[in-house]
C-alpha positions as CSV (number, residue, x, y, z in Angstrom):
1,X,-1.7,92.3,115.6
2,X,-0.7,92.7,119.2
3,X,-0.2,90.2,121.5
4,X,-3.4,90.6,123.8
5,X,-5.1,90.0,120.1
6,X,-3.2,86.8,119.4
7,X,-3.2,85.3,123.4
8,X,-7.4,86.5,123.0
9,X,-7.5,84.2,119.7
10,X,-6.0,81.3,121.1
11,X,-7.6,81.2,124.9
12,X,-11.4,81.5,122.7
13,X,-9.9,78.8,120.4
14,X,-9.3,76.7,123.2
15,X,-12.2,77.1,125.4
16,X,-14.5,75.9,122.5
17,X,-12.3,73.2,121.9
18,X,-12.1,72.0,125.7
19,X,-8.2,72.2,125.8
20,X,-6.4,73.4,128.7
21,X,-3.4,75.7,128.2
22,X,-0.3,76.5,130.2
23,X,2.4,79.3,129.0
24,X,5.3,78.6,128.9
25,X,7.7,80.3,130.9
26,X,10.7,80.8,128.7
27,X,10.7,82.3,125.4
28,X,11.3,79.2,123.5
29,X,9.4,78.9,120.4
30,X,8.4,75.0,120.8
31,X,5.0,73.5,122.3
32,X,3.8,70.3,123.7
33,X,0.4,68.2,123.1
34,X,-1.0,65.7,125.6
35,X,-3.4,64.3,123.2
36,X,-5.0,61.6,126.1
37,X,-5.4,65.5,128.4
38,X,-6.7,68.0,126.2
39,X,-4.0,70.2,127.6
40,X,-1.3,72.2,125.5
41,X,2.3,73.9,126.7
42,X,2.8,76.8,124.9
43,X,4.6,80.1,124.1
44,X,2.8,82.9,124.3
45,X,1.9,84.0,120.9
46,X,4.4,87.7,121.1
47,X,4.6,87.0,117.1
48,X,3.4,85.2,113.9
49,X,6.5,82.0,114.4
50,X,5.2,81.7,118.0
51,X,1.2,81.8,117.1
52,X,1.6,79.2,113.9
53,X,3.4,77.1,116.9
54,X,0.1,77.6,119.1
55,X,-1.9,76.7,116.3
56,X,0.4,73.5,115.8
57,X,-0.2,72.2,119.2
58,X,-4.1,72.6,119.1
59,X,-4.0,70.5,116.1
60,X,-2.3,68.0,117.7
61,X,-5.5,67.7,120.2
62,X,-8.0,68.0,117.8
63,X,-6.4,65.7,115.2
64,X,-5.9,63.2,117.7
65,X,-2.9,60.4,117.3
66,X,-2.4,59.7,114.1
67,X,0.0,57.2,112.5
68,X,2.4,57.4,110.6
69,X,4.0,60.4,113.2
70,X,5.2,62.2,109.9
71,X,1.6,62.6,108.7
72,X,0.7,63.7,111.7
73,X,2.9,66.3,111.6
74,X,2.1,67.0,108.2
75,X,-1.7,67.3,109.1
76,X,-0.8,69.6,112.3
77,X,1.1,72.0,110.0
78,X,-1.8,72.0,107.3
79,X,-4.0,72.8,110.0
80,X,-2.3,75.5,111.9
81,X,-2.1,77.3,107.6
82,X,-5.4,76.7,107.8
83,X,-6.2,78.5,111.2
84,X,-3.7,81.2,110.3
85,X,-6.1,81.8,107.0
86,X,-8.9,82.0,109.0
87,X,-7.9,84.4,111.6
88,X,-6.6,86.2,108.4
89,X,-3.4,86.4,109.9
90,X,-0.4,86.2,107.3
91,X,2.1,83.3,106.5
92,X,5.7,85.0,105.9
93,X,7.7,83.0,103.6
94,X,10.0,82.0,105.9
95,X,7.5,81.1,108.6
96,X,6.0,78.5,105.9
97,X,9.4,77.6,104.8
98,X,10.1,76.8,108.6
99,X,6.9,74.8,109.0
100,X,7.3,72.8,105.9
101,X,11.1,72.4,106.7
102,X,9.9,70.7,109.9
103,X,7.3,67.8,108.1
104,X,10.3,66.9,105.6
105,X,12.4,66.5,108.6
106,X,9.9,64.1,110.4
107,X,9.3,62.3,107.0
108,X,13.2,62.3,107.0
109,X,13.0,60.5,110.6
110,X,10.9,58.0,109.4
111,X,12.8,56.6,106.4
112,X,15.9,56.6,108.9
113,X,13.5,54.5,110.7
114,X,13.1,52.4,108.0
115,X,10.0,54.2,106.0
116,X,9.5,52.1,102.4
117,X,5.9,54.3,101.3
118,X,5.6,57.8,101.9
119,X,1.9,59.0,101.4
120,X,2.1,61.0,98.1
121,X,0.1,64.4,99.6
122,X,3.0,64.9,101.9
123,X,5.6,64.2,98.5
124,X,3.4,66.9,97.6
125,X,3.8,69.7,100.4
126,X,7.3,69.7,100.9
127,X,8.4,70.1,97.2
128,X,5.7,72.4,96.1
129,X,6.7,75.8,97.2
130,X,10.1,75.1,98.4
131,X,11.9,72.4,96.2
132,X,15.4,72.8,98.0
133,X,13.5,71.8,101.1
134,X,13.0,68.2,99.4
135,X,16.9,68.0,98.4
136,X,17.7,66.1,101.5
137,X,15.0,63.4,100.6
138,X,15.7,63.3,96.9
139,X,16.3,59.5,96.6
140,X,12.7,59.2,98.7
141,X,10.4,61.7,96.8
């Protein structure tokens, strides 16, 4: 899928979802959410790593703030899968490897934080396909 394709997908995704985008300049993979402003700061989507990211952050808006942050995240990542399956667009290994790599360190954040119950559907995600992801959080999950 070309770029045009991908950029097309996410400015239609946006206008029916009332969220205002700005690119991001650089070519860092990474995007912003301003829940409260509908408005996202993104890459633009030149490959699969950098669409799943624009995915992530429209989540964020339509998900709203959600507490505990982990879960949050966990929810945005489910989401942007779920978008991705949709479009029909394919999830490299280590693009979902990355993604779930991401909730276990926000979970991980968390119990730092001083976490004592982890919901069990996010237990769930991060050992499921990749147990070694989970290593780091052994004594939690």
């Amino acid at each position: 899928m070309k770029t045009k394709e991908r950029i097309k997908i996410i400015e239609e995704l946006c206008e029916r979802n009332n969220i205002k985008i700005e690119w991001r300049k650089s070519e860092v993979n990474s995007g912003i959410a301003y829940i409260k402003d509908r408005k996202i700061i993104i890459p633009k989507p030149k490959s699969s790593s950098k669409l799943i990211t624009c995915f992530h952050e429209i989540s964020h808006i339509l998900l709203g703030n959600i507490k505990p942050s982990y879960f949050e995240e966990y929810l945005a990542v489910k989401k942007s899968f779920e978008f991705m399956k949709e479009y029909k667009i394919p999830i490299s290994r280590k693009i979902k490897k990355k993604e779930i790599e991401y909730v276990a360190y926000s979970l991980q954040q968390a119990i730092h934080r001083g976490l004592k119950i982890i919901i069990p559907e996010v237990k769930h995600f991060i050992k499921k396909d990749f147990p070694d992801t989970a290593l780091g959080l052994h004594r939690y999950i």
